[in-house]
LUMKE-545416 format. One record per residue: residue in three letters; x, y, z of N, C-alpha, C in turn. Coordinates in Angstrom, 3 decimals. Layout:
BEGIN
LUMPA   residuo      neast     nnorth        nup     caeast    canorth       caup      ceast     cnorth        cup
LUMPA       ALA          X          Y          Z          X          Y          Z          X          Y          Z
...
***
This chain:
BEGIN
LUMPA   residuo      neast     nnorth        nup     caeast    canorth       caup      ceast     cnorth        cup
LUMPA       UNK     54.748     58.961    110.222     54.576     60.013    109.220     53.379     60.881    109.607
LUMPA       UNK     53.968     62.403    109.441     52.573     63.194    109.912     51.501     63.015    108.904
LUMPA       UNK     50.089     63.230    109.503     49.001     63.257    108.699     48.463     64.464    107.926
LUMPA       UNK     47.671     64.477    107.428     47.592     65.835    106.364     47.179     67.003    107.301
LUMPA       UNK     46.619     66.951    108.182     46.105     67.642    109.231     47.224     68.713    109.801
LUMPA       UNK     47.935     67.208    109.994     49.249     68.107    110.640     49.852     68.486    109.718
LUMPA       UNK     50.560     68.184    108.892     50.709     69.357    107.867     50.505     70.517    107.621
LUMPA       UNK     49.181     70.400    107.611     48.349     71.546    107.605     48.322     72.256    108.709
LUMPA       UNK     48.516     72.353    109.967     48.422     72.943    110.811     49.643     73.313    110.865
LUMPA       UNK     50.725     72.673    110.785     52.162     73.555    110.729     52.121     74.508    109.477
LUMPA       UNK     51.636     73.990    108.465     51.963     74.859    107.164     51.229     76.455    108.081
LUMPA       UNK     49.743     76.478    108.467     49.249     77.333    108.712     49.919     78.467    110.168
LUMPA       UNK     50.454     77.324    111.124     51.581     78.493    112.079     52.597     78.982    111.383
LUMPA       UNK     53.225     78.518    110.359     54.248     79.083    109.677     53.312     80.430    108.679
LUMPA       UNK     52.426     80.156    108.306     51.738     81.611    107.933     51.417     82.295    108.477
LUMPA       UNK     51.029     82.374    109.932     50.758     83.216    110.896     52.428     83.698    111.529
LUMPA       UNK     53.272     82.800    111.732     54.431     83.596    112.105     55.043     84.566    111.150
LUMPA       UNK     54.633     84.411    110.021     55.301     85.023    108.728     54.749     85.879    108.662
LUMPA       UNK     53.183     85.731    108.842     52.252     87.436    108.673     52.609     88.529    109.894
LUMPA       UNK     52.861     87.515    111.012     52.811     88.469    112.361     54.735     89.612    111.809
LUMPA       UNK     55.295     88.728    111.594     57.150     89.379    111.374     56.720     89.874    110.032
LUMPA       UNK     56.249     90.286    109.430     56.095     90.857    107.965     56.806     89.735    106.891
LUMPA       UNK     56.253     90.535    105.375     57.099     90.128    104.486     58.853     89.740    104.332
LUMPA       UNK     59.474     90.318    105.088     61.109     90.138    105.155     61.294     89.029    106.623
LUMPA       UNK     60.078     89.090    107.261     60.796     87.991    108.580     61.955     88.737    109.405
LUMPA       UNK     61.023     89.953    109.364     62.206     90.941    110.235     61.774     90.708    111.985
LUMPA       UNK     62.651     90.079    112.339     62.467     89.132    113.711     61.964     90.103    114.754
LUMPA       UNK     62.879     91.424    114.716     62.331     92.045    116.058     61.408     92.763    115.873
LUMPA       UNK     60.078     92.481    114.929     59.079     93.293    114.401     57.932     92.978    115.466
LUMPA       UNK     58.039     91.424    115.701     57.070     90.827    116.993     57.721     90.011    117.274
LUMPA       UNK     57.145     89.437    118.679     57.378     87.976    118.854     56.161     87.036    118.484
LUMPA       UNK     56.111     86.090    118.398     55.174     84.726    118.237     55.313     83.623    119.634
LUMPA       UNK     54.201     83.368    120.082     54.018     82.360    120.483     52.880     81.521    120.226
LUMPA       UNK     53.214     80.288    120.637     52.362     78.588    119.911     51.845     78.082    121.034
LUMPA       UNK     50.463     77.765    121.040     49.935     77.286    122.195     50.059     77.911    123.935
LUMPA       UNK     49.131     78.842    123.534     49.819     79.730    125.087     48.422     79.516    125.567
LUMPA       UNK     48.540     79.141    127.102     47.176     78.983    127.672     46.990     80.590    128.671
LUMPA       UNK     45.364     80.751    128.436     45.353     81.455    129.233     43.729     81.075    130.005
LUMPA       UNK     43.797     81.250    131.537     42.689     80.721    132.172     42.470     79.485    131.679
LUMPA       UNK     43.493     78.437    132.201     42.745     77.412    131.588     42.372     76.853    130.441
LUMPA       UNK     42.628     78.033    129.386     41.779     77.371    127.991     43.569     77.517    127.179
LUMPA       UNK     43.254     77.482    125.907     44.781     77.557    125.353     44.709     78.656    123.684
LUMPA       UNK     45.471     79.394    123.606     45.248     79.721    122.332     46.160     79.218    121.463
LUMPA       UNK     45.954     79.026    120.333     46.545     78.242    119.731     48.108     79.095    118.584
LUMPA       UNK     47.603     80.706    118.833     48.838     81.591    118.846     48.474     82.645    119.502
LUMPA       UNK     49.868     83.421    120.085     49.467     85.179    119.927     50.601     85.682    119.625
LUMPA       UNK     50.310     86.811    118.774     51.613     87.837    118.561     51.529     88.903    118.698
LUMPA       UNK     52.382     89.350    118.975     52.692     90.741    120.086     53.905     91.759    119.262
LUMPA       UNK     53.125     92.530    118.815     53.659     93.942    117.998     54.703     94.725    119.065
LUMPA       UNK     56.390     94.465    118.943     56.696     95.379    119.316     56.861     96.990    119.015
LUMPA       UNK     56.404     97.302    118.167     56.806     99.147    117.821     54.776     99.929    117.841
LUMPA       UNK     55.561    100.708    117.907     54.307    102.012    118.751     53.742    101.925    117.102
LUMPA       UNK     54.952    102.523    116.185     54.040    101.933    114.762     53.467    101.126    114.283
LUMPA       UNK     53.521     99.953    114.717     52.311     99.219    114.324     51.258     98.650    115.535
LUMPA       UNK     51.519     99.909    116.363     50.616    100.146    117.497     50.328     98.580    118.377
LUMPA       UNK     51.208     98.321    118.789     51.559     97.519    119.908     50.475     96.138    120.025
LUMPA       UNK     50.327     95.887    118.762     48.585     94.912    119.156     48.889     93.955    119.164
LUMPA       UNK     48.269     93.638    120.184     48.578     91.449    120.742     47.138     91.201    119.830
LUMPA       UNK     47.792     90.106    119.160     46.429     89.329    118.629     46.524     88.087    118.624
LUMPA       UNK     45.419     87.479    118.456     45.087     85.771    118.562     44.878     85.215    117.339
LUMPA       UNK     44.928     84.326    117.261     45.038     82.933    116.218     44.537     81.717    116.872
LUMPA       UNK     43.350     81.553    115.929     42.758     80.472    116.275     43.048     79.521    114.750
LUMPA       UNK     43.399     78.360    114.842     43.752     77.513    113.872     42.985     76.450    113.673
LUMPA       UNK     42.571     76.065    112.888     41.711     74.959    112.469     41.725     74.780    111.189
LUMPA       UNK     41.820     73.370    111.129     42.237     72.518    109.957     41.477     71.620    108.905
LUMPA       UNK     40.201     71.603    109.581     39.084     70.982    109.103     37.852     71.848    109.117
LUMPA       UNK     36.631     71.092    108.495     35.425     71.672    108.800     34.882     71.437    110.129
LUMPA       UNK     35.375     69.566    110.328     34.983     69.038    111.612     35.487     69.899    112.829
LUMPA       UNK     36.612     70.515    112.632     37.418     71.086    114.337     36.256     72.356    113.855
LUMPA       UNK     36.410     72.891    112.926     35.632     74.257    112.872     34.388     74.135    113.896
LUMPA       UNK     33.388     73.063    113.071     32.244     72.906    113.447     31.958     72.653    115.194
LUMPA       UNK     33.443     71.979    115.929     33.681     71.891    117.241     33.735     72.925    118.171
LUMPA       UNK     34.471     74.263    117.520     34.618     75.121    117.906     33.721     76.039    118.465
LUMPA       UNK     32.600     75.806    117.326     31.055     76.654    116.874     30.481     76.101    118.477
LUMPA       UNK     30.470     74.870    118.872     29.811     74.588    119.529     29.849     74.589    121.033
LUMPA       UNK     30.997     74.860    121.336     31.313     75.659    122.577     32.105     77.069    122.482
LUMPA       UNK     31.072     78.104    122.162     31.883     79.447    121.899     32.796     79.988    122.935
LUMPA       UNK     32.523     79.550    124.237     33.246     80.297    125.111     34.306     79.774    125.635
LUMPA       UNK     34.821     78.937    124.765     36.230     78.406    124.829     37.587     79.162    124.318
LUMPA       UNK     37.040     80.421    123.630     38.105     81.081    122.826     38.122     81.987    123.804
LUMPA       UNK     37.050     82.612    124.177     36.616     83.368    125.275     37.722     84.307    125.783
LUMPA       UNK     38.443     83.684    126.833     39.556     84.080    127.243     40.771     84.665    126.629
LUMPA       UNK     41.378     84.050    125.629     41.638     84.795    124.381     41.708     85.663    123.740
LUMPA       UNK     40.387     85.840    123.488     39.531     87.263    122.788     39.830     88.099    123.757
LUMPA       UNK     39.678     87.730    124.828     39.236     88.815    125.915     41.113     89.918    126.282
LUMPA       UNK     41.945     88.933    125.785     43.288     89.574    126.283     43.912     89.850    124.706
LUMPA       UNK     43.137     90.116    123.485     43.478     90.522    122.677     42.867     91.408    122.052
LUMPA       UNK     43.760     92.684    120.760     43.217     93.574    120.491     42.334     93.142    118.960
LUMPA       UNK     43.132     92.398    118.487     42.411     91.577    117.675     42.231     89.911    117.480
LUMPA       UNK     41.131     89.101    116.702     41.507     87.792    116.956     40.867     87.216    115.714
LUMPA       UNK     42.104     86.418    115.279     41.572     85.900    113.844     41.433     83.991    113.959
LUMPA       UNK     40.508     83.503    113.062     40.279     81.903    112.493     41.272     82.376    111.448
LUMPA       UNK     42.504     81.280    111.829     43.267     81.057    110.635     42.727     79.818    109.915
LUMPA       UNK     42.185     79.074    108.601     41.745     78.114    108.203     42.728     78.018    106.652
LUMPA       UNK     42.227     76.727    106.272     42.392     76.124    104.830     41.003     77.098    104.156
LUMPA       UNK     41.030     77.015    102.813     39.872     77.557    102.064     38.815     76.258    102.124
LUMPA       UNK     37.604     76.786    102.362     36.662     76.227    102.204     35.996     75.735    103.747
LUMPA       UNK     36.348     76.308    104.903     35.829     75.598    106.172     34.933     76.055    106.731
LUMPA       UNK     34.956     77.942    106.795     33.625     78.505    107.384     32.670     78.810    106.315
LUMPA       UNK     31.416     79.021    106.240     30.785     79.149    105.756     29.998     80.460    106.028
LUMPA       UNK     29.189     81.148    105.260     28.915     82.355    105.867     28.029     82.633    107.193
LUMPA       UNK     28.149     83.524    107.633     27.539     83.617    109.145     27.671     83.162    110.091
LUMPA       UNK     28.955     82.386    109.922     28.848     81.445    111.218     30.134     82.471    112.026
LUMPA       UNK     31.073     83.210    111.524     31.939     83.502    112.308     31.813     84.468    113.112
LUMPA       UNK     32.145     84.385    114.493     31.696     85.464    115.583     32.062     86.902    115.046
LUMPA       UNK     31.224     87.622    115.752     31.350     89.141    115.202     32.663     89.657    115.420
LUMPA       UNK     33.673     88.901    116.837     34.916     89.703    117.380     35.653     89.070    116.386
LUMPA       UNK     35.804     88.229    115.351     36.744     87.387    115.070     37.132     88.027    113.360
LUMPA       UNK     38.193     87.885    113.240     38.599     87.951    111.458     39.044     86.811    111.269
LUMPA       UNK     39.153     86.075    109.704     39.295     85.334    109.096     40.502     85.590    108.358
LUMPA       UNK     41.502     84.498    108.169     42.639     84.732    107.478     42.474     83.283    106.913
LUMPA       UNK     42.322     83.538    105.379     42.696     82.308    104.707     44.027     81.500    103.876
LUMPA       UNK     44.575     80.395    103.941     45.803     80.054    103.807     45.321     79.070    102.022
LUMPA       UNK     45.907     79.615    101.008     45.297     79.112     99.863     45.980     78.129     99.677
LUMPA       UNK     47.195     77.688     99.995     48.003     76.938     99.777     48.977     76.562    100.292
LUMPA       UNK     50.110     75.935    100.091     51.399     75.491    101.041     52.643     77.159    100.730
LUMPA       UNK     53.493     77.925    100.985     54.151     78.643    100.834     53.363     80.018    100.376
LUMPA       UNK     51.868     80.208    100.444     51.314     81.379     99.610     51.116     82.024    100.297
LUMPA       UNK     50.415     82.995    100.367     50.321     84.243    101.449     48.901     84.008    101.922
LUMPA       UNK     48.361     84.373    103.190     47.466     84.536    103.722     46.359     85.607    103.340
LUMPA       UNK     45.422     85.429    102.934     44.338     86.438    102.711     43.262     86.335    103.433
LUMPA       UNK     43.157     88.193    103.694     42.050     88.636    104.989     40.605     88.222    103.777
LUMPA       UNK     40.275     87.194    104.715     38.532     86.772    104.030     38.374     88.050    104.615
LUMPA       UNK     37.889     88.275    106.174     37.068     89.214    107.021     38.626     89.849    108.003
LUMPA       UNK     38.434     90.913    107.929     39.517     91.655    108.509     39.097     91.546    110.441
LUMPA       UNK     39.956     91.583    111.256     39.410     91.670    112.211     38.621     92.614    112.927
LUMPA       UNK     37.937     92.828    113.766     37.847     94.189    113.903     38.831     94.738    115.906
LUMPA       UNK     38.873     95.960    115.529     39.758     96.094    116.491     39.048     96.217    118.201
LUMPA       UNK     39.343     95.628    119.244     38.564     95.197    120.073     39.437     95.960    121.157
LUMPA       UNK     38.419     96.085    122.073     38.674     97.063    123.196     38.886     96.446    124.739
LUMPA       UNK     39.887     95.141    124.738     40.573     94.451    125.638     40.705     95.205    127.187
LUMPA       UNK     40.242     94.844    128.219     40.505     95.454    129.580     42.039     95.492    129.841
LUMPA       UNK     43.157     94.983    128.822     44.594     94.305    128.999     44.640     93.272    129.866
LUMPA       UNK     46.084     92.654    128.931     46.246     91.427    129.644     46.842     91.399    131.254
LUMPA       UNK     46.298     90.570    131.474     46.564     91.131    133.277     48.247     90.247    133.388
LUMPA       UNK     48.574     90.046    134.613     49.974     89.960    134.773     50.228     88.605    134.326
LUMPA       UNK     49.734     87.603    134.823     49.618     86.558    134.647     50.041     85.921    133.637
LUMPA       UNK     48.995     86.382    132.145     49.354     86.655    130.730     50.751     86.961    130.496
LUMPA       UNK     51.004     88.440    131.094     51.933     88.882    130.691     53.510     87.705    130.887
LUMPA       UNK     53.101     86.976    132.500     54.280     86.031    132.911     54.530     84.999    131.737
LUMPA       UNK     53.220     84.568    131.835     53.373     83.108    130.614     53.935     83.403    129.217
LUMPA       UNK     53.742     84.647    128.600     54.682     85.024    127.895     56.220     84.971    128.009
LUMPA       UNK     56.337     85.946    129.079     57.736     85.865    129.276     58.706     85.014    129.164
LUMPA       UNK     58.120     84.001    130.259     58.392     82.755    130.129     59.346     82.030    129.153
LUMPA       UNK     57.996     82.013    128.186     58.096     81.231    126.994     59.045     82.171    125.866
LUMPA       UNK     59.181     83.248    125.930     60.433     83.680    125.539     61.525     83.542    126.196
LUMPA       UNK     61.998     83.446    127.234     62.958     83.322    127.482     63.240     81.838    127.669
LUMPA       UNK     62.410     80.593    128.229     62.813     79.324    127.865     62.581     78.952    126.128
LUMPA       UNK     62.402     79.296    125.373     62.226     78.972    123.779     62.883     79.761    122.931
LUMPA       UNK     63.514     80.776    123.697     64.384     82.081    122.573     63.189     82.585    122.079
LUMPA       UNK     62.257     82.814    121.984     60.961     83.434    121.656     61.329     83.679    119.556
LUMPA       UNK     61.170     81.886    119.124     61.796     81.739    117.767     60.958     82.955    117.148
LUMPA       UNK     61.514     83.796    116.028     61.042     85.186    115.302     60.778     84.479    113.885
LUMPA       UNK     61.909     83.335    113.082     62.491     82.941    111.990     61.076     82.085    111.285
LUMPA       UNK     60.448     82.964    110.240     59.499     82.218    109.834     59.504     81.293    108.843
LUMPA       UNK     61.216     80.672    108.881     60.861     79.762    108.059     61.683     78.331    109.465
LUMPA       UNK     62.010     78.547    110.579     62.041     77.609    111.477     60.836     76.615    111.655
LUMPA       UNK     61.463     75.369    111.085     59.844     74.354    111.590     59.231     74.629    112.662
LUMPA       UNK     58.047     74.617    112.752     57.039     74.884    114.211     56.515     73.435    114.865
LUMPA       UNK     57.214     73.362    115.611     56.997     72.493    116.429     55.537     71.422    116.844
***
C-alpha cells in the first residue's frame, strides 16, 4: 500500500498535468513529462506549451512533499540548476504549509496544492526567465519520451 507521501506526490503530478492542459484537459494544449533528466540531474516535470498563444513556454516543476525533502533541496541549490537553466519558468509545486518565507529562490514560483482534486494556487507567481534554450539533447530526451509513452495529455490518467 502506497504511503501518504506517495499519494501525495501523485495527487500533486496530477495537478501539475491538469494546470499545464488547462481547465478542460484539452490534450493538445501541451505535452507533460515526469521525471526527465537533464545533465545528469532529473526534473521532476516539464511542460511544454504548444501554441504561439500561450507563448511556447517550457516550464519546470519541482515537487516536494514534505518539509523534510523541502529542507533537502535548500541544501544543495544547484541541483535544480540545470532545470532552471532550460526553462522559461520554474515552479516548487508543494502541500500547504512546507516553505516558509524567504527561503524560495528568486528564479522559482510556488504553486500550492490545498487539497486532493482542488486547484492549484500561485503562492508566488514565477517570474519569467531568460533561458539560453534548450540545447538538442533536451530537446531528444523529450522526444523520446513522447513517442515511447504516447506523451499521456489526460489529466485524469494515473501518473505513474
Amino acid at each position: 500500500m502506497p504511503s501518504r507521501s506517495d499519494l501525495c506526490a501523485n495527487e500533486l503530478k496530477v495537478a501539475v498535468r491538469r494546470r499545464a492542459l488547462g481547465p478542460e484537459g484539452q490534450g493538445g494544449r501541451a505535452f507533460v513529462f515526469f521525471e526527465v533528466s537533464i545533465e545528469g540531474r532529473r526534473a521532476d516535470a516539464i511542460s511544454v506549451d504548444l501554441w504561439r498563444s500561450r507563448d511556447q513556454l517550457i516550464q519546470g516543476y519541482e515537487i516536494k512533499v514534505s518539509r523534510a525533502d523541502w529542507l533537502n533541496e535548500l541544501r544543495d541549490p544547484e541541483k535544480a540548476a540545470p532545470a532552471v537553466a532550460a526553462c522559461d519558468r520554474f515552479w516548487l509545486v508543494t502541500p500547504p504549509d512546507i516553505v516558509r518565507p524567504g527561503e524560495l529562490p528568486e528564479t522559482w514560483g510556488h504553486l500550492v496544492l490545498p487539497g486532493p482534486r482542488l486547484r492549484m494556487r500561485v503562492e508566488k507567481r514565477a517570474p519569467k526567465l531568460a533561458p539560453p534554450g534548450p540545447d538538442r539533447d533536451f530537446w531528444m530526451i523529450l522526444m523520446k519520451r513522447a513517442w515511447f509513452e504516447g506523451a499521456p495529455t489526460n489529466p485524469y490518467v494515473p501518473v505513474k
